[in-house]
N, C-alpha and C positions, 0 to 999 in steps of 0.2 A: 539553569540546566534542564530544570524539566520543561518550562518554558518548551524550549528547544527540540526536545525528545519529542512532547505529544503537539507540537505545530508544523514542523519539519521531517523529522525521521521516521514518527508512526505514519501520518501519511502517505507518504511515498513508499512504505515495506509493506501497508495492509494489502495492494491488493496484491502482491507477489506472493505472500502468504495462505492469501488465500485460497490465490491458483494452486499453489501445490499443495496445500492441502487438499482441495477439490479433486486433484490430481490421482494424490494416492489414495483417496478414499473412493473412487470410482475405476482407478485401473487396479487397486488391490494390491499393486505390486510394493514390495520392501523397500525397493529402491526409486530416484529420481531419476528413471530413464525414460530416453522421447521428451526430455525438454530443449528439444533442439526446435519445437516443431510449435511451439507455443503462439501466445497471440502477443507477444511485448510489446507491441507498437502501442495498441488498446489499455495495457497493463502499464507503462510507463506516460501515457497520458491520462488514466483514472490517478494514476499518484498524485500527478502535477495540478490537473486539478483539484486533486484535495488538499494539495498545500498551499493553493492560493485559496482556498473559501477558508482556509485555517489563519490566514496573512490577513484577509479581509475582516474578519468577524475581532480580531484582534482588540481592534479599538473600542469594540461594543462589549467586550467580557473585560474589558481592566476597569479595575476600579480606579476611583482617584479622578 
C-alpha cells in the first residue's frame, strides 16, 4: 500500500498541491477562488510524468 501511495498517488497530487498552495500564498486570499483559470493541462502532465520516472526507477530501488 505505501508502495502505491508514494509511486502513484503522491505523484500525480504534488503538483496540484503545489499550485494551490503557490496560489494562496501569492493571491493572499482565504479562499480557492480563480481556479477555473489555472494551467491543468501542464499540471496533469508534470503528474504523469512523475509517475512514469516513479514506474521506471522501480526496478532499480527493489531489492531482491
Amino acid at each position: 500500500m505505501t508502495r502505491i501511495l508514494l509511486q502513484v498517488v503522491l505523484p500525480i497530487a504534488a503538483p496540484f498541491v503545489i499550485y494551490v498552495g503557490w496560489r494562496l500564498l501569492t493571491r493572499g486570499r482565504p479562499g480557492l477562488a480563480n481556479l477555473n483559470e489555472g494551467p491543468w493541462f501542464w499540471l496533469i502532465g508534470a503528474g504523469l510524468l512523475l509517475v512514469i520516472a516513479g514506474l521506471f526507477s522501480l526496478p532499480f530501488l527493489q531489492s531482491g
